[in-house]
Each structure stands twice: as structure tokens, then as C-alpha cells.
N, C-alpha and C positions, 0 to 999 in steps of 0.2 A: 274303579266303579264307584260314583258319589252316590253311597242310598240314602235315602233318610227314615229317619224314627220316626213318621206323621203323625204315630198316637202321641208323642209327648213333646210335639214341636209344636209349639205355637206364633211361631215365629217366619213361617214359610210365606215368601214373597217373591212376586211376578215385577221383575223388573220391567218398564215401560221402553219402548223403543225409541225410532229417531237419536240415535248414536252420528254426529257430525263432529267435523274440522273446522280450524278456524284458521285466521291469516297466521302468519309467521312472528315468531319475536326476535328480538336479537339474542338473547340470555346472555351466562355470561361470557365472560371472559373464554374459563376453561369449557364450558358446551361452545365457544363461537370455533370452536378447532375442528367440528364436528358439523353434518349439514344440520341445520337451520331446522328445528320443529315446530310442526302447527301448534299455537297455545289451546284447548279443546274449548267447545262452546258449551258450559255448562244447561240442562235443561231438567225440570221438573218431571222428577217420578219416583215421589213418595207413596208409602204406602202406611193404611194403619199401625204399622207396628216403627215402621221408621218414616215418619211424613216429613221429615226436611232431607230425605235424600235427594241427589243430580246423578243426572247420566251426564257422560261424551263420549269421545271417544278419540284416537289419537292413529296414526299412522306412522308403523316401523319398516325397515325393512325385512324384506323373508329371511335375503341371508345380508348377515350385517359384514361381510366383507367388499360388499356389493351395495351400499349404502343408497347411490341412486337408481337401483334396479327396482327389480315388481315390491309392490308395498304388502303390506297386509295390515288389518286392521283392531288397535286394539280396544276391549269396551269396558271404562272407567266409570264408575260411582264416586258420590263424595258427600260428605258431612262436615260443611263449612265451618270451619272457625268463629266463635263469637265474642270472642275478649278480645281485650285491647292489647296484651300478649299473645303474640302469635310467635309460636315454635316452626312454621313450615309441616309440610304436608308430615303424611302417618303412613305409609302405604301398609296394610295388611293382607296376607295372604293365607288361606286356611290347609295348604299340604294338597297332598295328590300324590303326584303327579295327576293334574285332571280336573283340580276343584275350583267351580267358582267360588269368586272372591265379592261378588257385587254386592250382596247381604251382609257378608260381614262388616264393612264398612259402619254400616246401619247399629247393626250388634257393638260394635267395639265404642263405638261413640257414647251408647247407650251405657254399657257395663262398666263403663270409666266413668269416677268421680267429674261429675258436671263440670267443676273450675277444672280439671286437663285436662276433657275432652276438647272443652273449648278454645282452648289453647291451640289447639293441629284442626287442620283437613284433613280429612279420613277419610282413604282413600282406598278403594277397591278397585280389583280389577280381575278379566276374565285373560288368564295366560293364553300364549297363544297356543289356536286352534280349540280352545275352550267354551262353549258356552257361546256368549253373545259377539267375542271377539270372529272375525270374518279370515280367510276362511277357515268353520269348523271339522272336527274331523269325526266319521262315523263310520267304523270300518265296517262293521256286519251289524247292522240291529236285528237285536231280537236273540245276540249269541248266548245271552245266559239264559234264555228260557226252560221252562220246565217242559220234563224231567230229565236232566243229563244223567251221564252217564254214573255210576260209581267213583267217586275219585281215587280206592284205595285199587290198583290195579290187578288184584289178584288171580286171574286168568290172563292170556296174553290174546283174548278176545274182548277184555274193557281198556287192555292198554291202548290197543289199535283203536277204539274210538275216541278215546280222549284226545289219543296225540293226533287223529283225523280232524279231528274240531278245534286244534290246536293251530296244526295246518294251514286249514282252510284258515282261521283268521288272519293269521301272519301274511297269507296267499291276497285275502280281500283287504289287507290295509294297504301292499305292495300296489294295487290295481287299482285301487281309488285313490290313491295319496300321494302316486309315484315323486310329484313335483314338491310333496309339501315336507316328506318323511325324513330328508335329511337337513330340514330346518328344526325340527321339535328336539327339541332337545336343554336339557338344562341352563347348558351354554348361554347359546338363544334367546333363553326366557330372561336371565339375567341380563345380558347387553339391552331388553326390553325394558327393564325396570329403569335402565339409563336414559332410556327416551323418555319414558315419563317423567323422568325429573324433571331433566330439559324443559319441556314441556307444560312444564307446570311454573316454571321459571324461576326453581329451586337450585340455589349452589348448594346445596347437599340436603340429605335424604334422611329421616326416621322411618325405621322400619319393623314390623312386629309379624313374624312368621310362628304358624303352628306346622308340626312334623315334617312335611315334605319342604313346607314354606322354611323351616330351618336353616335347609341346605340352599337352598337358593340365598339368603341373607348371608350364610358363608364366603357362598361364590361370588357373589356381589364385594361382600367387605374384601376378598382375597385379590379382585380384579379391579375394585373403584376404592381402595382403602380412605384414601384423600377424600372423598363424597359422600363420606361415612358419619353422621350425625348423633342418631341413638340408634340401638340394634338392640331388639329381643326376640330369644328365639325361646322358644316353649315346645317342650318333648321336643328336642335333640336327634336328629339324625347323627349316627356316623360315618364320617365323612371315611374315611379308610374300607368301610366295606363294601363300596356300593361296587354294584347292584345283588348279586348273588351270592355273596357270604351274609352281605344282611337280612335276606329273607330267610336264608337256614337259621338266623340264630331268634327272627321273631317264631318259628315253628317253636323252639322251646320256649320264647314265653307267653305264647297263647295257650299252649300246652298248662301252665302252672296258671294263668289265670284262669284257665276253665276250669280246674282242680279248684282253684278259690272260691270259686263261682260254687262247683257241689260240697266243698266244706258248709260255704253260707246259706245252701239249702238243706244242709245235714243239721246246721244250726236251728232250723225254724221247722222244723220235724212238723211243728202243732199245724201250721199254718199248711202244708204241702204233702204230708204222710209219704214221704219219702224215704225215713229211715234215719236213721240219727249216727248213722256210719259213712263219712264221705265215701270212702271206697265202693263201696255197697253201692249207696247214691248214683257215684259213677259208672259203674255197673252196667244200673237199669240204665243211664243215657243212653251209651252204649249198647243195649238191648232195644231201645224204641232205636236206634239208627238202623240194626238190623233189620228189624222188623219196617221201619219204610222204605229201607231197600228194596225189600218184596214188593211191597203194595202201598205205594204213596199216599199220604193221606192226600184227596179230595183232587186226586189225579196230579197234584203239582207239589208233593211236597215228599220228594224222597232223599236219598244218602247227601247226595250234593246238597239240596237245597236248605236240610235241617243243620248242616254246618254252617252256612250262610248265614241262618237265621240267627243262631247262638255263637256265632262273630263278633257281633258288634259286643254284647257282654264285656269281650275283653279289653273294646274302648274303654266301656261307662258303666259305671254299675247301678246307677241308676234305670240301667232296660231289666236290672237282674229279678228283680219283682215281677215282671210280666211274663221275661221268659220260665221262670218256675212254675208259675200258674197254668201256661202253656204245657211242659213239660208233665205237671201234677195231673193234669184233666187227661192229656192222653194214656197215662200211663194207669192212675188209679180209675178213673171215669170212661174209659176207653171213649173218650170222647176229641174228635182231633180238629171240630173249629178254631179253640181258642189257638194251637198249633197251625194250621193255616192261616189267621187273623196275625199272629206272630209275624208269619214268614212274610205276609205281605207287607206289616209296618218297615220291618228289618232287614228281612233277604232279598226281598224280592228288588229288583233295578227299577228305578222311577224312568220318567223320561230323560233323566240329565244320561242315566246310566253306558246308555251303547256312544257315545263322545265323550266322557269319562274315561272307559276303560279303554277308550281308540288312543287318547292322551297318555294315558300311564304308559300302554307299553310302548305307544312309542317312544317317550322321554326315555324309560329304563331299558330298552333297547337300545336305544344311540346313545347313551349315558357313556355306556361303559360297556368292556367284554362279558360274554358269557357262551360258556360252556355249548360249544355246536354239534357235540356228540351226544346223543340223547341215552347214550349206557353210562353218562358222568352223574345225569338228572338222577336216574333210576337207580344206580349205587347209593348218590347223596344222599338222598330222599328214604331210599328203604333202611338207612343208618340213624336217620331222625325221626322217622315212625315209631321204631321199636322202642325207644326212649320218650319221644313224646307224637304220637299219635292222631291227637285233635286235628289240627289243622296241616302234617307235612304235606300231604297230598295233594287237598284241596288247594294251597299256596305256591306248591310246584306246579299245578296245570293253569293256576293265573297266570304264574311267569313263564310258561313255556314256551307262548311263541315267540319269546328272544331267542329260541334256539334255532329259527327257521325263519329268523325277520331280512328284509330282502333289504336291506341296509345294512354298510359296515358302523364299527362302533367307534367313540373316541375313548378319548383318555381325563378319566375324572381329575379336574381340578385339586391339588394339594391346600387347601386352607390355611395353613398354617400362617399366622399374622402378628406381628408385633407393632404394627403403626397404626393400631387404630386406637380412637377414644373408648372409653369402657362401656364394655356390652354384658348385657344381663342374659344372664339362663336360667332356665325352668324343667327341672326335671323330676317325676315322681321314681320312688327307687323300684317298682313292679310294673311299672310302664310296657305293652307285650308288644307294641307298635314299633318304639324307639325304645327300644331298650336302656338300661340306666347306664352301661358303661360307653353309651354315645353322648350325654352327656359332662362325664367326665373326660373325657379325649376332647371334644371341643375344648372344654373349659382350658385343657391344656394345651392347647394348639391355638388357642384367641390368648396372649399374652394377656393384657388387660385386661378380661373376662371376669365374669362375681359369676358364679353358680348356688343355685336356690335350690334345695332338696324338697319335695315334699316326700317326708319319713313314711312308711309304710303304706302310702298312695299306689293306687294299679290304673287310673283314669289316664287317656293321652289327650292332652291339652290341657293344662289345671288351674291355667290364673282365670280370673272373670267367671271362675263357675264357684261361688262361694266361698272359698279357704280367704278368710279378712288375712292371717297371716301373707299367705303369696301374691292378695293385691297392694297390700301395703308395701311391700317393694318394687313390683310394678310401678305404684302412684308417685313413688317418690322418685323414683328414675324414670319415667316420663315428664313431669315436673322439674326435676332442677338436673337432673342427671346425678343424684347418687345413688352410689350403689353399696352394697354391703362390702365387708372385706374381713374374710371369716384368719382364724389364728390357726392354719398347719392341716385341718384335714383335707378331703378332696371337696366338702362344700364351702361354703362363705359364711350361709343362713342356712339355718331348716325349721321347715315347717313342719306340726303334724298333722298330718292326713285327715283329711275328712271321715265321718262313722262312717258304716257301710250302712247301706238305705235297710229301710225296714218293710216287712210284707204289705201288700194293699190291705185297705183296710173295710174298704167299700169296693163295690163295681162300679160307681159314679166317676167320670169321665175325670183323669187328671188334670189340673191344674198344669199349668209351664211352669217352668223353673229356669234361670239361665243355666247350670247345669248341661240341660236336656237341653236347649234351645243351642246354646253353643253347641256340642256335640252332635246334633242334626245338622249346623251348619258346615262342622268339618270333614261330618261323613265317617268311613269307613276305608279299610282298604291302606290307610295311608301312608 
């Protein structure tokens, strides 16, 4: 599910349509082995925030062992090159499974030093079944609406409806998707990034993934090593857990950034009257969750949806100011606008939402196996509650209808690479998304690899959102390709962390920050 932070994104753009093909190239050599792709007809649809963006778009096939069978369509953005040094295109993608990529294109071009941006075409695009690419997938809109049900199951009368709703979605993507369902999938999306080379009429590829986008420049590098140009990947998937050993291990560290989260409101007591005891602090959370169990604030904001809202937190902590305010007004003010104003910036699903989360599961359904006995969920789950509470719940009934998905599953790609040119990582060490021992398993599974710590970081995605330390490695390995190469521990380089943000100070409307703008671009969820 892609939501966005719209109080502190100023950056939100409606891409323009008219997405066309164009005649054939020869490309090269090693693409002419391959059929023959349309070169895309670049077309005007800038907006205020990025006015020299293009649309196109490009034509792959559904299923690429079946190369001249039914097509589908994919929808690329771009931020042209302007120096007389051109490094070849930049593909960025911002994670998901589910996220558009159109905007960031826009963003990345921007948040890079002018003389390297200029240097690449930056390139975006919508994976398939995503967004603008054709055809999209939208298994049940409207599924996360308010007010679901409880997510901690504690009657075997809130189980049965969770796993009903669970069901029925797995049941409604099976019925709408039948022909599309066992193309989404990682795999897939990666043999897609090959077409857009092609395409583009690149013998080989730069490429800059955040979280989900990781894995996919893994699987790429592990399947196109030779077409491998520059590779950055920022917050690190691990590649070894996917799909369901790695959501059990982000429950425990959303679990510890939310505890970060009420230490940093136990810290600013003056500002929130909260109490100057995290525990305590955490407490009352825990007491307004109850108490909107009962009775929702403003009809749409109860158990499910106040985790929702205080989700993202464990991205960015720059939402961590608003939701305390949120949090402080209901609890001391018994007042629960600013807490619905929350849930709608943060929880609540925009429009991308119900094709978002159609995309996730079904990527991490066909990814990989999972668990089709629903007493394996409900073991695992009530073992990671009791330890860490925050989110096991709410995270097991996002994943749940891979337990009931009417597709069988494949077998995740091994990574492991020693023929490629060197690749940059970016990992912060409390990262709750992509946790930090997925960045050091890449690092160790990509031979050639430099890994970048940022030390005491909890943010997922870190370069381009103000640390000058982790863009200067970035700049410089976009630029000539070097990279760091640290003496003996598990990093290269480290950074230190950015402060943690400090209370509002006014009620006057924020400012943007890239920060905030990049992290409304890469969502939630990821």
C-alpha cells in the first residue's frame, strides 16, 4: 500500500498521459539475441516541481519465456541529460513491491549535484501492473477502509474476520487477475528492466533502488551481471529471507522504533505532557489504542487504523513531530481531530493505494513460499507479539493472503555475485523496514560491494534526504565510480546520523524538506 505524508510532501505530481511506442532499433550486439524493442517516443509532462520531466512508454512481454506472445505496457518518465558527458540512462526505483517510480525520476535528478545529474537520463518507471503501466492491477478497492477489524486476534470471533477479509482479497485478486497473477512477480519485473535497456539503446544499465527497489537491482545484477554499469542500492533488502522470515524480523524492528519514537516524546515532556518515562509514555499509546478500539475517533480511526497511522514514524522521523501532537491532543486535550488529521495524512490509502497493495501481494506471494497453514501464522505471530507487540499483527494480516493466494509460488533468486563492477550500499544501523543485517549480507554476497553505515540512523532510504556525509559517496560513485573501501569491519564508510527533528514550533503550515518529500515518494509498507 503506497500512502503518502500530503502534510509534508510538497512534491506530489500528476503525471500527464499519452504513454506511446516508437519504430524498432537495432541495439546492440548482445540485445540483437533478443526480439528487437520499440525505442519510446519521449513526450512533455513536466510539472512545477519537476518541469523538464517526459513520459513514454515501452512494450514487454507478460510472460517473457513467451517473448512474441500478449504484450503489456510499460510507463517510463525521464530527466534528460545535459552535459556533454553522458554516463547513459539512471533507472530509479523507489521499493514496494507496488511503488511508482514516475516522480522519483523528477526528485533524483533534482537532489543530485547538477554536474551528475546531468550527466545520466533519469529514469523512471511504473513496474508492472503498477500505476500508469497497462494492465494495472486492483484486486478489491476500498479493502483497507475504515474501521477494520482489531488486528490483535484475541477472541476466535476477530480472528474469523480478519482471516474473512484476508480471503476474500486473495479470492478477488484470483477473479480479476486470473491471466495477469502468474506474471507479477519479481522475476518478471527484473527481465523488464532488460527491456528498457534495450530500449533505451543502452549496452548497459545504472541503476539506483531504494528498499524493495534493492532487491530487484540484486536480481538484475545476479541475472544480467555483464549489463551491470553502477548499482546503488539504499536500505538493503535481505535477500536470504524473503518473503516471511523477513516480515517477522521488521515486527521486531518496528517494535524498537516505536519505543524510539516514545523515548523521543518522553524526551520533550515540555512540548507533549506526556511524561518523562518512555515506558509510562508507552503505556498511555497503548491505552488510547484501547480506548479507540471501543469507539473510533470520528467513526474512522480505531485499533487498525491508529497503527497505520503511527507506521510511517518507523520510516521518517521527521512525521515524529506531528504524530506526538496527534497523540498529546487526544490523550491530554481529549481532543481527536488532530488524530484523525494524522490518520488521513499517514494511514489512511490515497488513490494509488488499492493497486499498490494488489502489486505487493502479489509480487511476495509469487516471490517465494509461504506458510498455507494458517496455525503456522498464528503460532509465529503470537511469539513475536509478546516480545514485540507494535505492529506483529497488523503485518501478519497485510501478509496474509499469501496463505490463500490462488497462485503457486517460485523459488527466490540466490544473489550471490562476484562478476560485477563495484556497487554501492546504504544502510542506516535501526533501519525497521530493511533491517541492518540485510545490508551486511548483501555487502557479503555482492563481492565487489563498499557498504555505507549511517551510525545510529532509524530512517529507510537515507541518501538525498540531507546527510552531506552519505551524498558525498553517492556523488562521487555516480560520477567516476568510486567507492569507498573501509579496513576489516562490516562497513567501508560511516556516516553519523542525522539529529532527531525537534517539536513544531508554530501551527503554520510546514515547509518541504527533501527529507519528507523523498520519503512521501517511497511510501510506506516497503
Amino acid at each position: 500500500m503506497r500512502k503518502r505524508a500530503a502534510v509534508l510532501c510538497g512534491a506530489a505530481v500528476v503525471l500527464a498521459a499519452g504513454l506511446t511506442a516508437a519504430p524498432a532499433e537495432a541495439g546492440s550486439p548482445r540485445a540483437a539475441k533478443t526480439p528487437h524493442t520499440a525505442r519510446p517516443v519521449w513526450k512533455e509532462c513536466g510539472t512545477d516541481d519537476y518541469p523538464t520531466l517526459q513520459c513514454a512508454s515501452v512494450e514487454a512481454p507478460l510472460d517473457h519465456t513467451d517473448p512474441a506472445g500478449r504484450k503489456i505496457t510499460l510507463a517510463l518518465s525521464r530527466v534528460p541529460h545535459t552535459a556533454e558527458r553522458y554516463q547513459g540512462p539512471l533507472l530509479v526505483n523507489p521499493g514496494g513491491p507496488g511503488g511508482s517510480g514516475l516522480t522519483l525520476a523528477g526528485f533524483v535528478a533534482a537532489a543530485l549535484p547538477k554536474r551528475v545529474a546531468a550527466q545520466y537520463d533519469v529514469i523512471g518507471f511504473d513496474p508492472r501492473g503498477v500505476g500508469a503501466s497497462e494492465p494495472a492491477l486492483d484486486c478489491a478497492p476500498g479493502h483497507f477502509g475504515p474501521v477494520r477489524p482489531d488486528p490483535v486476534p484475541t477472541s476466535p470471533e476477530v480472528e474469523r474476520a480478519n482471516l474473512a477479509r484476508v480471503r476474500s482479497f486473495a479470492a478477488a485478486c484470483g477473479r480479476e487477475h486470473a491471466d495477469l497473477l502468474p506474471y507479477i512477480d519479481t522475476d518478471s519485473t527484473v527481465r523488464d528492466l532488460d527491456v528498457i535497456r534495450r530500449a533505451l539503446g543502452a549496452e548497459k544499465l545504472n541503476y539506483f533502488g531504494f528498499s524493495y527497489g534493492t532487491y530487484l537491482g540484486a536480481v538484475y545484477a545476479k541475472l544480467f551481471p555483464e549489463r551491470v554499469r553502477r548499482l546503488v542500492l539504499d536500505s538493503v533488502v535481505d535477500p536470504t529471507g524473503v518473503w516471511y522470515d523477513a516480515n517477522l524480523d521488521q515486527d521486531h524492528a518496528f517494535n524498537d522504533r516505536h519505543r524510539a519514537f516514545m523515548a523521543w516524546v518522553a524526551e520533550h515532556d515540555r512540548a507533549y505532557g506526556l511524561g518523562t518515562d518512555p515506558e509510562k509514555v508507552e503505556a498511555t499509546w497503548y491505552a488510547m489504542r484501547a480506548a479507540l478500539k471501543r469507539d473510533p475517533a470520528g467513526g474512522k480511526v480505531g485499533a487498525a487504523e491508529l497503527e497505520d497511522t503511527y507506521l510511517p514514524g518507523g520510516y521518517y522521523d521527521g512525521y515524529w513531530p506531528y504524530l506526538a501532537e496527534a497523540f498529546s491532543a487526544y490523550v491530554n486535550g481529549r481532543d481527536a481531530e488532530p488524530l484523525i488529521e494524522a490518520y488521513e495524512n499517514f494511514g489512511a490509502g490515497d488513490a494509488a493505494a488499492g493497486n499498490g497493495y494488489s502489486v505487493y501481494t502479489a509480487v511476495q506471494c509469487r516471490d517465494a513460499a509461504w506458510p498455507r497453514d494458517w496455525r503456522q501464522w498464528r503460532k509465529d505471530t503470537w511469539e513475536v507479539y509478546e516480545r514485540a507487540p507494535f505492529l506483529a499483527w497488523n503485518n501478519a494480516w497485510y501478509n496474509a493472503p499469501c496463505a490463500f493466494w490462488p497462485t503457486g509460488s517460485l523459488r527466490p533468486e540466490r544473489v550471490r555475485n562476484d562478476e560485477l563492477p563495484p556497487v554501492l550500499l546504504f544502510q542506516a544501523t535501526h533501519d525497521a523496514a530493511t533491517p541492518y543485517q540485510g545490508g551486511v549480507t548483501v555487502h557479503r554476497l555482492l563481492a565487489r560491494s563498499s557498504l555505507v553505515v549511517e551510525s545510529g540512523g532509524g530512517n529507510h532510504g537515507v541518501t538525498l534526504s540531507g546527510n552531506a556525509c552519505l551524498d558525498r559517496h553517492l556523488t562521487a560513485y555516480l560520477a567516476d565510480g568510486t567507492v569507498p573501501r573501509g579496513g576489516g569491519g562490516e562497513a567501508d564508510a560511516v556516516c553519523a546520523a542525522l539529529p532527531a527533528p525537534e517539536p513544531l514550533t508554530s501551527k503554520a503550515a510546514p515547509t518541504s524538506s527533501r527529507g519528507s518529500t523523498l520519503h512521501g515518494l517511497l511510501g510506506f509498507r516497503s
